[in-house]
PyMOL Python script that loads the backbone (N, CA, C, O; Angstrom):
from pymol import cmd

cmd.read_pdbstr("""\
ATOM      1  N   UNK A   1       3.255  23.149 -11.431  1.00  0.00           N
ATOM      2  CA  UNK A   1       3.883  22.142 -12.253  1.00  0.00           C
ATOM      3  C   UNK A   1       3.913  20.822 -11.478  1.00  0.00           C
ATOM      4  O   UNK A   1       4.418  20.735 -10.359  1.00  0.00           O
ATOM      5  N   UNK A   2       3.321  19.750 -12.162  1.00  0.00           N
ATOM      6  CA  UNK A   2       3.311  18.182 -11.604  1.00  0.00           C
ATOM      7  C   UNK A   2       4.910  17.821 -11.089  1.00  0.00           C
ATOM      8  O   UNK A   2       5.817  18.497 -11.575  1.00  0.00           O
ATOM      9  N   UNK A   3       5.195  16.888 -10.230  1.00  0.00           N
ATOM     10  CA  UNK A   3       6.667  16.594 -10.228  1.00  0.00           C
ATOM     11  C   UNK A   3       6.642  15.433 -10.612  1.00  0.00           C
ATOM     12  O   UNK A   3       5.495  15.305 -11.041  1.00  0.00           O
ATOM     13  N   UNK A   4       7.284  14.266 -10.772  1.00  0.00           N
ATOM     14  CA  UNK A   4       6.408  12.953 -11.255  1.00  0.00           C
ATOM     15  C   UNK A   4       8.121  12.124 -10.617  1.00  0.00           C
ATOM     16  O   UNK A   4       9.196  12.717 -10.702  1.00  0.00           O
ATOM     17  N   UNK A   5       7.963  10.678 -10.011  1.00  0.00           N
ATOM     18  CA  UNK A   5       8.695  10.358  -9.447  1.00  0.00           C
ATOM     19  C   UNK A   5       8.558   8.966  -9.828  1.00  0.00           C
ATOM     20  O   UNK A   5       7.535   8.296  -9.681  1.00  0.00           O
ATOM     21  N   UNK A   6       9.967   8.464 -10.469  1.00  0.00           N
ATOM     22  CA  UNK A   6      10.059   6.810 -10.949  1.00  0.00           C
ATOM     23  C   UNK A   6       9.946   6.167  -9.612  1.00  0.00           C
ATOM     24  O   UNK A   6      10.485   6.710  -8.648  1.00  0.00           O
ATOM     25  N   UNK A   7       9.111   4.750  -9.442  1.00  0.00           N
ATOM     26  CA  UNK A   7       8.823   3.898  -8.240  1.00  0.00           C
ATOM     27  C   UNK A   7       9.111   2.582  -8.921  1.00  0.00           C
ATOM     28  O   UNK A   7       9.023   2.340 -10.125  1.00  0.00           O
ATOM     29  N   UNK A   8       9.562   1.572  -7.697  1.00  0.00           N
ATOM     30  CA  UNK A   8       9.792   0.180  -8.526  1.00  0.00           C
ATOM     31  C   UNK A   8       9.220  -0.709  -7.676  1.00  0.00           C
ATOM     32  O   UNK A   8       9.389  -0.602  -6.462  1.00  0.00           O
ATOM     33  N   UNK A   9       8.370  -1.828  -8.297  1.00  0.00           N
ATOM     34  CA  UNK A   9       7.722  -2.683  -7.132  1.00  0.00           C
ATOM     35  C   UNK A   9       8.340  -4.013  -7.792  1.00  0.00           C
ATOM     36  O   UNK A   9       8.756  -4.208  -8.934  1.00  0.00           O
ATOM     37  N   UNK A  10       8.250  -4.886  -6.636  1.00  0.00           N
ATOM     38  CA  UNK A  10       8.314  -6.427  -7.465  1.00  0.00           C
ATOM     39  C   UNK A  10       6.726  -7.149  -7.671  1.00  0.00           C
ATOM     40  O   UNK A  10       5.852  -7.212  -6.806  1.00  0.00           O
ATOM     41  N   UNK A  11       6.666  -7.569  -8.824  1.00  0.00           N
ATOM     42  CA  UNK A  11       5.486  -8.582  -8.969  1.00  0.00           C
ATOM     43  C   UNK A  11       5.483  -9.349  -9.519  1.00  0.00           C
ATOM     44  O   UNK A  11       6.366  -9.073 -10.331  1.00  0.00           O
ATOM     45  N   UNK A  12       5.067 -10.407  -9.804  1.00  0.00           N
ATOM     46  CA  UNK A  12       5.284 -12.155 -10.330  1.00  0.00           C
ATOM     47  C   UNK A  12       4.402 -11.487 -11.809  1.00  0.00           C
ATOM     48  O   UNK A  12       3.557 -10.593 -11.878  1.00  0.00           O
ATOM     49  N   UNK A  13       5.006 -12.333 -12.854  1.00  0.00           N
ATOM     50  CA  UNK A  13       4.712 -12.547 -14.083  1.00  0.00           C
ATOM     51  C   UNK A  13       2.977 -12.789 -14.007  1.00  0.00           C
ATOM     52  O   UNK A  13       2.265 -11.980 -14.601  1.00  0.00           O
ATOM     53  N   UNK A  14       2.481 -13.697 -13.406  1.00  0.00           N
ATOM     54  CA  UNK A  14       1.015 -13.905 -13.582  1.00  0.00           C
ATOM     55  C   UNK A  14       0.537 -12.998 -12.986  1.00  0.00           C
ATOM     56  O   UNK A  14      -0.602 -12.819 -13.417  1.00  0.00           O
ATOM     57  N   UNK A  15       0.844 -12.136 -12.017  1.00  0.00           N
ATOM     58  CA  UNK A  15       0.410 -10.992 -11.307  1.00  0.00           C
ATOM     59  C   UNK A  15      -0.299  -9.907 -12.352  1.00  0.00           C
ATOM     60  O   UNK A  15      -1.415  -9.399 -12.464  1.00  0.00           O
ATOM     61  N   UNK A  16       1.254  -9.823 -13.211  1.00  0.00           N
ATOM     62  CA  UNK A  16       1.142  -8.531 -14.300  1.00  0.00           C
ATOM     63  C   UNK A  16      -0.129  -9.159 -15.746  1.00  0.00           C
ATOM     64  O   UNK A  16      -0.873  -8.415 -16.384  1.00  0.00           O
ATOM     65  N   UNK A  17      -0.059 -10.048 -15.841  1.00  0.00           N
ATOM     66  CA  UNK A  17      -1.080 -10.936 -16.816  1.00  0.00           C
ATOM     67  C   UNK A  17      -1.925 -10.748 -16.745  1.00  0.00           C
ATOM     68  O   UNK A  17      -2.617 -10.521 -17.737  1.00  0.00           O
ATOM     69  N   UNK A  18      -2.542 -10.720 -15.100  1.00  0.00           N
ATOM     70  CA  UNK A  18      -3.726 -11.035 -15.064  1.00  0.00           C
ATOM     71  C   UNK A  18      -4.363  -9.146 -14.825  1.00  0.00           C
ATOM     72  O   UNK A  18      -5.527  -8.744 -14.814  1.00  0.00           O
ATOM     73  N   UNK A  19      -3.075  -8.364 -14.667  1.00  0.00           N
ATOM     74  CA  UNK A  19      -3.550  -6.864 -14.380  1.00  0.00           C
ATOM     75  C   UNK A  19      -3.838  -6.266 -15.405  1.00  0.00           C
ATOM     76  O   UNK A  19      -4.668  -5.361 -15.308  1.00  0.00           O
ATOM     77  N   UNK A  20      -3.211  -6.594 -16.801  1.00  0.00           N
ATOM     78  CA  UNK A  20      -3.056  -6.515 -18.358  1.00  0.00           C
ATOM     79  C   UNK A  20      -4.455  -6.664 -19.024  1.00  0.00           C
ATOM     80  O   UNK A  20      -4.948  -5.906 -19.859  1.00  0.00           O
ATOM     81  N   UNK A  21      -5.354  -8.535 -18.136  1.00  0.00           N
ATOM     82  CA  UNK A  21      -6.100  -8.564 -19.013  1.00  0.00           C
ATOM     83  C   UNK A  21      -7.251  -8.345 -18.174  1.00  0.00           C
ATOM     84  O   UNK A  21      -8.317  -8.785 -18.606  1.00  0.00           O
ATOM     85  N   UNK A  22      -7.253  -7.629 -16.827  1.00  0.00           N
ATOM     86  CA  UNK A  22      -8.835  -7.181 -16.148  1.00  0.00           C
ATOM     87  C   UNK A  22      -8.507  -5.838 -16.759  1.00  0.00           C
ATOM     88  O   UNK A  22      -9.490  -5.550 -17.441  1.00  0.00           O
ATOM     89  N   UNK A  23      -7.263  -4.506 -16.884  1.00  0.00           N
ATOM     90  CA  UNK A  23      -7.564  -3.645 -17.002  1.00  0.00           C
ATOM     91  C   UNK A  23      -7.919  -3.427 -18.665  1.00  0.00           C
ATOM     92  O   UNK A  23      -8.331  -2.364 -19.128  1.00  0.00           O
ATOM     93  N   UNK A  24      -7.707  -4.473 -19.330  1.00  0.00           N
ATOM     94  CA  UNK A  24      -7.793  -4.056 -20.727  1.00  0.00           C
ATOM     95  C   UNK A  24      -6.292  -3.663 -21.260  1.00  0.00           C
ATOM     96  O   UNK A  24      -6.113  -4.006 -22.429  1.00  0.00           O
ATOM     97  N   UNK A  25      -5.845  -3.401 -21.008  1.00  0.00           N
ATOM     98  CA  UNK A  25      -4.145  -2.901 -21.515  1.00  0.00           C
ATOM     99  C   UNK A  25      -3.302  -4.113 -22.002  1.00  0.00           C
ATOM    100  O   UNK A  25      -3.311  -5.314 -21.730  1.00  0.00           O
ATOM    101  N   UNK A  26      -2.490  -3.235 -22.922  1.00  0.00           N
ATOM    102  CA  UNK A  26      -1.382  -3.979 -23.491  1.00  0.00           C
ATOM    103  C   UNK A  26      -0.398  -3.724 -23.364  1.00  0.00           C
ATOM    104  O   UNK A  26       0.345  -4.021 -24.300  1.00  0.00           O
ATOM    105  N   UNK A  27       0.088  -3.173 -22.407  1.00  0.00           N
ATOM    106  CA  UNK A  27       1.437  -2.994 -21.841  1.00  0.00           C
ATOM    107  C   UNK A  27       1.584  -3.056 -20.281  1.00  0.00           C
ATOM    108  O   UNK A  27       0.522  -2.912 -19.676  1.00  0.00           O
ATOM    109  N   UNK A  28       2.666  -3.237 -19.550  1.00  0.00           N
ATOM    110  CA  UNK A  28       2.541  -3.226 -18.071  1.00  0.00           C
ATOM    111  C   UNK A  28       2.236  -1.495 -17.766  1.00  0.00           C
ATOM    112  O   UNK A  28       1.392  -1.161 -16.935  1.00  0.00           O
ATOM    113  N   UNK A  29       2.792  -0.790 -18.312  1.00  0.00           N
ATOM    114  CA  UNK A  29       2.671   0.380 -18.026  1.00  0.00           C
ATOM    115  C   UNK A  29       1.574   1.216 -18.052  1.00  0.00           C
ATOM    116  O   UNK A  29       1.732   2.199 -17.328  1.00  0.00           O
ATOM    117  N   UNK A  30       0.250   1.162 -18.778  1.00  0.00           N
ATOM    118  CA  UNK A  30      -0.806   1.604 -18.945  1.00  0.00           C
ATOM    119  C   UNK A  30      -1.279   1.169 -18.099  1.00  0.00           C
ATOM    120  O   UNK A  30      -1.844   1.970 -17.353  1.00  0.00           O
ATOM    121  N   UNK A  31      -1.334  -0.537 -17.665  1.00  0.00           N
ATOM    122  CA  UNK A  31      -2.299  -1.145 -16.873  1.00  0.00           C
ATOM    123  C   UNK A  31      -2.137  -0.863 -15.884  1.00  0.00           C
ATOM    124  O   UNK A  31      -3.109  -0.695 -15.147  1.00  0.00           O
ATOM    125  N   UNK A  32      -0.730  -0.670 -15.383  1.00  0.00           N
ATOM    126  CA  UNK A  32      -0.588  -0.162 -13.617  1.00  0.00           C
ATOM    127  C   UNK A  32      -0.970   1.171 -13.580  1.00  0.00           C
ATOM    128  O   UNK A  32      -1.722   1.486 -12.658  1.00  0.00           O
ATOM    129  N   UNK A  33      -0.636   2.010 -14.351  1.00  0.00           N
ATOM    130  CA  UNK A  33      -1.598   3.077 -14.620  1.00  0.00           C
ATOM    131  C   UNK A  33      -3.055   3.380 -14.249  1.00  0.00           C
ATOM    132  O   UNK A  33      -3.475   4.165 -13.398  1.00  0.00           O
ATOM    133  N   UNK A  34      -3.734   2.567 -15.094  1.00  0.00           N
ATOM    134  CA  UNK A  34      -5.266   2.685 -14.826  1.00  0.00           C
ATOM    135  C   UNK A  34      -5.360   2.390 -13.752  1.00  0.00           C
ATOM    136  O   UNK A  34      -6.148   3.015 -13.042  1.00  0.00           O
ATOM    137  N   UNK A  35      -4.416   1.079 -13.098  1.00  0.00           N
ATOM    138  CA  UNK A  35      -5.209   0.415 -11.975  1.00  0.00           C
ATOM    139  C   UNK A  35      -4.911   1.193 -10.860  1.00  0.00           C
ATOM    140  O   UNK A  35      -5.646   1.144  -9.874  1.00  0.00           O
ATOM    141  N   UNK A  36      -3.709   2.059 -10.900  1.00  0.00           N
ATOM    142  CA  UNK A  36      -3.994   3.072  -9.595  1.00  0.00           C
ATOM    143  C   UNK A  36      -4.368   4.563  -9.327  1.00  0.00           C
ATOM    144  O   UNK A  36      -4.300   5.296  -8.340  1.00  0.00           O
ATOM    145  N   UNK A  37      -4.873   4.735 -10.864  1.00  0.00           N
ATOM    146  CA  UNK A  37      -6.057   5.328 -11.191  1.00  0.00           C
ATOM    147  C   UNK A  37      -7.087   5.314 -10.291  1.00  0.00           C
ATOM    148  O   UNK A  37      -7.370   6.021  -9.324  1.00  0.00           O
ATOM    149  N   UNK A  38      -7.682   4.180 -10.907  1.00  0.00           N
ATOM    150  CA  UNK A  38      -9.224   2.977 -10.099  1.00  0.00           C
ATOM    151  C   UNK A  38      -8.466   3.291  -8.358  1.00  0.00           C
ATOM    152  O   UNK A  38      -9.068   3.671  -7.354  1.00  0.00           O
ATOM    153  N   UNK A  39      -7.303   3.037  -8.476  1.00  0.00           N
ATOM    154  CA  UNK A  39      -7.102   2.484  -6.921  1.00  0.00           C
ATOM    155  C   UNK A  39      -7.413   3.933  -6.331  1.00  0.00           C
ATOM    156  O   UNK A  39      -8.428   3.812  -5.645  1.00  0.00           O
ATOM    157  N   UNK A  40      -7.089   4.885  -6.316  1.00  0.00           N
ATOM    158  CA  UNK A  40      -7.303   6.338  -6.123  1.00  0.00           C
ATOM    159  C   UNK A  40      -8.521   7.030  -6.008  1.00  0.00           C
ATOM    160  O   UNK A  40      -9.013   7.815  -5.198  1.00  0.00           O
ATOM    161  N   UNK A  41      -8.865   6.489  -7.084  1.00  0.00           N
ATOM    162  CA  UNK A  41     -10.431   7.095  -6.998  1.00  0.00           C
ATOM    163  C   UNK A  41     -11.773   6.201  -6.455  1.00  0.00           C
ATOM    164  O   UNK A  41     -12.908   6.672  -6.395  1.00  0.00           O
ATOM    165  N   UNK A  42     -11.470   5.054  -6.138  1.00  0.00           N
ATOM    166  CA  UNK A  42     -12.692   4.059  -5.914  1.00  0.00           C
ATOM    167  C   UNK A  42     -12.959   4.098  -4.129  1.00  0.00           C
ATOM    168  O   UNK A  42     -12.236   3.539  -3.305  1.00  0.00           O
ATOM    169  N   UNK A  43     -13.923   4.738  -3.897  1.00  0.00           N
ATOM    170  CA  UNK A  43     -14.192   4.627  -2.522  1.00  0.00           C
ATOM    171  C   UNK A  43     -14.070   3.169  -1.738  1.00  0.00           C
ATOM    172  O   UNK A  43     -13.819   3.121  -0.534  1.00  0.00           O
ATOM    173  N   UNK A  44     -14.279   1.969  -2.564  1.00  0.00           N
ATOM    174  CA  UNK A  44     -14.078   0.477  -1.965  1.00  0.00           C
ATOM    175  C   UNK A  44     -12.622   0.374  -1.526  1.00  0.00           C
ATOM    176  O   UNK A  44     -12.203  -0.544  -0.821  1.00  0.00           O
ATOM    177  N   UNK A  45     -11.890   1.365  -1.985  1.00  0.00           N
ATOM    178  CA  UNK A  45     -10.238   0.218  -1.961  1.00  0.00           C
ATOM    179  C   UNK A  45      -9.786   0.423  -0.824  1.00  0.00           C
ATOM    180  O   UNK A  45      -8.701  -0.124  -0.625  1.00  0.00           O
ATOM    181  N   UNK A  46     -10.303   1.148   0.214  1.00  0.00           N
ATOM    182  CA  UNK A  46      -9.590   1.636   1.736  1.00  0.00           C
ATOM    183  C   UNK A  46     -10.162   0.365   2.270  1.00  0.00           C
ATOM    184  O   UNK A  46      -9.486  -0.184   3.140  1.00  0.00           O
ATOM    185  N   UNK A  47     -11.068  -0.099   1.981  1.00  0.00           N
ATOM    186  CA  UNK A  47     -11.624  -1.606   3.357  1.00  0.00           C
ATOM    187  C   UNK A  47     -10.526  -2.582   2.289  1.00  0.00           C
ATOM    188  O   UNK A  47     -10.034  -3.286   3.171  1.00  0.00           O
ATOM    189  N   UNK A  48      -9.946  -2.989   1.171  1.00  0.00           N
ATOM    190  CA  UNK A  48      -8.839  -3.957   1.055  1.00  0.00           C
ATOM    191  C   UNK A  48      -7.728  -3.765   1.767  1.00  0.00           C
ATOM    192  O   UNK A  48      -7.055  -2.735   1.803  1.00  0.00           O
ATOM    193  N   UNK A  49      -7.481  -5.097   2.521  1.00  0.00           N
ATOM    194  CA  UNK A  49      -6.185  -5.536   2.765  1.00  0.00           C
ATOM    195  C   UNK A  49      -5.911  -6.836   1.794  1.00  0.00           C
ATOM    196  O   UNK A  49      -6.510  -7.876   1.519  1.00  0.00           O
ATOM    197  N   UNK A  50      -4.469  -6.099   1.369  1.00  0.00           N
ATOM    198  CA  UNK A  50      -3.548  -7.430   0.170  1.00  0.00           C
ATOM    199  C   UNK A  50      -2.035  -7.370   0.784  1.00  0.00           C
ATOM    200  O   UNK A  50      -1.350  -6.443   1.216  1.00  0.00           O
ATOM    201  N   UNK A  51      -1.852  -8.561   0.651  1.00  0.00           N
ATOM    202  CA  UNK A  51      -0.525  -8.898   1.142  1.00  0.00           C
ATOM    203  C   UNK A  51       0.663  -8.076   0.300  1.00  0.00           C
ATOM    204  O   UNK A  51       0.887  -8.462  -0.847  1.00  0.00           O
ATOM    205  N   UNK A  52       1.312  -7.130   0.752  1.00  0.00           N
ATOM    206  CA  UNK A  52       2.332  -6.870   0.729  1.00  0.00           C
ATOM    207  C   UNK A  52       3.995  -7.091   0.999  1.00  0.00           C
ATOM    208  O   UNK A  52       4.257  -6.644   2.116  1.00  0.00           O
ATOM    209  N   UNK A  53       5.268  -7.671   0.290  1.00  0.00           N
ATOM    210  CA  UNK A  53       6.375  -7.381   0.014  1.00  0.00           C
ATOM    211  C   UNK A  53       6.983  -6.535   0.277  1.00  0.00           C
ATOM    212  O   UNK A  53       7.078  -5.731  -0.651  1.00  0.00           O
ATOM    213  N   UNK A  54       7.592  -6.223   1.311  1.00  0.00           N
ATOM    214  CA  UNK A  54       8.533  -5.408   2.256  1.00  0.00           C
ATOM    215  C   UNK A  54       9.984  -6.072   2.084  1.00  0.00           C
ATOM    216  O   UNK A  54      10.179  -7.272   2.282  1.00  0.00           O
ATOM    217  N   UNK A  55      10.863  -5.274   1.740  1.00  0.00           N
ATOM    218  CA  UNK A  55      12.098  -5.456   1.820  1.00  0.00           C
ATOM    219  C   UNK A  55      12.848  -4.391   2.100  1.00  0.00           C
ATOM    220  O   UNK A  55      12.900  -3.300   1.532  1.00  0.00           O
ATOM    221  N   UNK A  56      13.818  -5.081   3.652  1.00  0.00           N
ATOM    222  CA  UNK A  56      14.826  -3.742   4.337  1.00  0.00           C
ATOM    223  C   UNK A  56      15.940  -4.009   4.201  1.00  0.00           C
ATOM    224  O   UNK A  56      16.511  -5.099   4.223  1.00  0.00           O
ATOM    225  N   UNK A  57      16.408  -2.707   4.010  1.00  0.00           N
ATOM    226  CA  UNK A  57      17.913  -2.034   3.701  1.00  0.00           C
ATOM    227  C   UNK A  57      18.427  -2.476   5.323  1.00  0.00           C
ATOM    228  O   UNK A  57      17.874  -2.492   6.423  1.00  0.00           O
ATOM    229  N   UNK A  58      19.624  -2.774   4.870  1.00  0.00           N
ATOM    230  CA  UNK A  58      20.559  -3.289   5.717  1.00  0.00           C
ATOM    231  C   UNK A  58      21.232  -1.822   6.560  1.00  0.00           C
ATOM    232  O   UNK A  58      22.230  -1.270   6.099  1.00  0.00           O
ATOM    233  N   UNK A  59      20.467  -1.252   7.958  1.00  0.00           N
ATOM    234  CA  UNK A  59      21.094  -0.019   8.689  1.00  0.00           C
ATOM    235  C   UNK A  59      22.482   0.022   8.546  1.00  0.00           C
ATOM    236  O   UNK A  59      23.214  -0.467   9.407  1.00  0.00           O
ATOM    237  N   UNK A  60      22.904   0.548   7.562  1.00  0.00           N
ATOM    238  CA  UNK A  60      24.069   1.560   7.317  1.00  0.00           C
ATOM    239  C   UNK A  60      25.224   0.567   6.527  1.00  0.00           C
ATOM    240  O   UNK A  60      26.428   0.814   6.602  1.00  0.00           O
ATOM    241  N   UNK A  61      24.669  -0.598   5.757  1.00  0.00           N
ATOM    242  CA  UNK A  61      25.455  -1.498   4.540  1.00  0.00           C
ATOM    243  C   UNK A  61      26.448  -2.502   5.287  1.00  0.00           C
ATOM    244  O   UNK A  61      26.465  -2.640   6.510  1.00  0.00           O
ATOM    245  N   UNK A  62      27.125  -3.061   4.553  1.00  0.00           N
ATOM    246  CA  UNK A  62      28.017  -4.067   5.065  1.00  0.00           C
ATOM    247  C   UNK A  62      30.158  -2.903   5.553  1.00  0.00           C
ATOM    248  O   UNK A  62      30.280  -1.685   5.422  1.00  0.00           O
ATOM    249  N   UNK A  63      30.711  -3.362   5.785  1.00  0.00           N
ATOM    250  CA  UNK A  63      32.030  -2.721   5.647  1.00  0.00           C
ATOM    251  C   UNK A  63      32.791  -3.785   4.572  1.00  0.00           C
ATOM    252  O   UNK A  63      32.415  -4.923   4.292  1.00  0.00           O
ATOM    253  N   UNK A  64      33.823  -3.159   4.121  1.00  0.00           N
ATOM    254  CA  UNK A  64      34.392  -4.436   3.195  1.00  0.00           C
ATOM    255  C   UNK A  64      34.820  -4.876   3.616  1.00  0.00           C
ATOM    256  O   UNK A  64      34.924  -4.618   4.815  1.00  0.00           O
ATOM    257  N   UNK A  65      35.675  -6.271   2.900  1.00  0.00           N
ATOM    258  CA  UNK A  65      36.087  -7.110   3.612  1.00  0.00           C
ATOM    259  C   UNK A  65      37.085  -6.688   4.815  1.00  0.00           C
ATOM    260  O   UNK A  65      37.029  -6.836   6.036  1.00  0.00           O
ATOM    261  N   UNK A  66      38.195  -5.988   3.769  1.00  0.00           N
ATOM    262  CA  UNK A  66      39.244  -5.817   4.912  1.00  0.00           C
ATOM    263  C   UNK A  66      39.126  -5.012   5.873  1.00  0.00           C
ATOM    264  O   UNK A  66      40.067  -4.882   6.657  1.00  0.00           O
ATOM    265  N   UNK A  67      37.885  -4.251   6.041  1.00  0.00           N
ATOM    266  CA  UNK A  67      37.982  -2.684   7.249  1.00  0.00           C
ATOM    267  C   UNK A  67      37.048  -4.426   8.261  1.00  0.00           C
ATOM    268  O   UNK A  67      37.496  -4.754   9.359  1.00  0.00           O
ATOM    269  N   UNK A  68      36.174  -5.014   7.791  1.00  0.00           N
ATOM    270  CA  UNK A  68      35.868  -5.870   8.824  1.00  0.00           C
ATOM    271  C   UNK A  68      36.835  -7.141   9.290  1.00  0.00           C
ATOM    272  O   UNK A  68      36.521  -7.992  10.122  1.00  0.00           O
ATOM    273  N   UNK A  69      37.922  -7.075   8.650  1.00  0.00           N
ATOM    274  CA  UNK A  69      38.601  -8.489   9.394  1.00  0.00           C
ATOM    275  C   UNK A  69      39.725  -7.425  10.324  1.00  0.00           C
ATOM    276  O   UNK A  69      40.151  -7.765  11.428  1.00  0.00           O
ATOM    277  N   UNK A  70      40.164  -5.853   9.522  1.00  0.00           N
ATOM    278  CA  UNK A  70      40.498  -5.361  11.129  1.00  0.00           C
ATOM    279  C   UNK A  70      40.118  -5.175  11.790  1.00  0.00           C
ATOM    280  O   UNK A  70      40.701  -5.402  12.850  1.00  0.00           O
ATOM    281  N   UNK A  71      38.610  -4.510  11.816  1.00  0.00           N
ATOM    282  CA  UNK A  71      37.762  -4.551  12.868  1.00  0.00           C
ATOM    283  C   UNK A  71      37.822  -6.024  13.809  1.00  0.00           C
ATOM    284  O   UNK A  71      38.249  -5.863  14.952  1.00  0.00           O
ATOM    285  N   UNK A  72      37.483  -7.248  13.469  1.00  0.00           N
ATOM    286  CA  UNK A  72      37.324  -8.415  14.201  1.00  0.00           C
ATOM    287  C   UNK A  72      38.760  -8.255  14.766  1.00  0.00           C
ATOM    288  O   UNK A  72      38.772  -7.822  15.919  1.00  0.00           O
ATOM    289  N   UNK A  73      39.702  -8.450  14.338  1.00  0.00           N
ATOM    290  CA  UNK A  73      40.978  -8.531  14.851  1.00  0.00           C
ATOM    291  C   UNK A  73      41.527  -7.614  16.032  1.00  0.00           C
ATOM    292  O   UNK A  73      42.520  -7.879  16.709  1.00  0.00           O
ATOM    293  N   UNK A  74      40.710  -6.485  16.165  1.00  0.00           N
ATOM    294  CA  UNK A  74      40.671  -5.219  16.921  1.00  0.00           C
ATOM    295  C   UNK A  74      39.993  -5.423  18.264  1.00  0.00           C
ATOM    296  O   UNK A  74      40.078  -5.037  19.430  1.00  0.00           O
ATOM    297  N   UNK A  75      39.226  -6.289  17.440  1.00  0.00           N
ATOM    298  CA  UNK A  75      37.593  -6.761  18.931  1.00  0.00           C
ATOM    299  C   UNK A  75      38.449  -7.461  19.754  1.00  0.00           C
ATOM    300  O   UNK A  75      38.637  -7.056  20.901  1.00  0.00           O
ATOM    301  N   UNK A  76      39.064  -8.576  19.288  1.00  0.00           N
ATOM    302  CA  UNK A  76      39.763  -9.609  19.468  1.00  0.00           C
ATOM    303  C   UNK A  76      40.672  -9.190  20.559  1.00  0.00           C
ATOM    304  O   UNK A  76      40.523  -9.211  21.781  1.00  0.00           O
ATOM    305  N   UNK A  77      41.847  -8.727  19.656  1.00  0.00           N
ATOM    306  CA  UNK A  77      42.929  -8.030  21.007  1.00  0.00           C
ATOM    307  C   UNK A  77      42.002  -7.435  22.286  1.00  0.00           C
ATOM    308  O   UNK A  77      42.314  -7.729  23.440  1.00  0.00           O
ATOM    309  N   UNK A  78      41.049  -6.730  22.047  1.00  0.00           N
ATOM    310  CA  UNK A  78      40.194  -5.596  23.272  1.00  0.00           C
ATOM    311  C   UNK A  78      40.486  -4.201  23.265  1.00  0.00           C
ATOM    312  O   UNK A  78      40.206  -3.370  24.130  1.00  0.00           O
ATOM    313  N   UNK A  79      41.461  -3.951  21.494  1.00  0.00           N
ATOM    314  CA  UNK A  79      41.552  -2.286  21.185  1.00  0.00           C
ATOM    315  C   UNK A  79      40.133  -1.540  20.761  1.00  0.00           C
ATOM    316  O   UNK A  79      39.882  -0.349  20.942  1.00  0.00           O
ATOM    317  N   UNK A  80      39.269  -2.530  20.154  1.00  0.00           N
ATOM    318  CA  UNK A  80      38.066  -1.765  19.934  1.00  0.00           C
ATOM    319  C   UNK A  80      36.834  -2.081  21.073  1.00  0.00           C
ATOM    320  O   UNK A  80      35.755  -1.493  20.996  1.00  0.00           O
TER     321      UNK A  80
END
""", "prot")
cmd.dss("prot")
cmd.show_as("cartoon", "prot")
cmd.util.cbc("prot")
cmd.orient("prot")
């Protein structure tokens, strides 16, 4: 049995336009479809390099406000 797993990318409006009207499709969803289809199966696509959008998660989130102004206040005295 296939498992199939929702993914989310960011891409600019003319990005998706122009993927719509090389792959032939009329929806975003078919066209990214086909195209990593093509991308999968086309022996050319391993020699492309395309600039990629990386965005990192902040190691282990922010604290809220108030656990960080006791924390600072803690630093402060020299209890933490």
């Amino acid at each position: 049995m296939e498992r199939y797993v929702i993914v989310q990318t960011q891409l600019s409006d003319e990005t998706l336009k122009k993927l719509k009207e090389v792959t032939g499709e009329n929806t975003v969803k078919e066209a990214l479809s086909k195209a990593i289809m093509h991308y999968i199966n086309c022996e050319h696509a391993k020699h492309h390099t395309g600039e990629v959008k990386k965005t990192r998660k902040r190691g282990g989130g922010r604290y809220p406000i108030y656990l960080a102004n006791l924390m600072a206040i803690a630093k402060s005295s020299g209890k933490l």
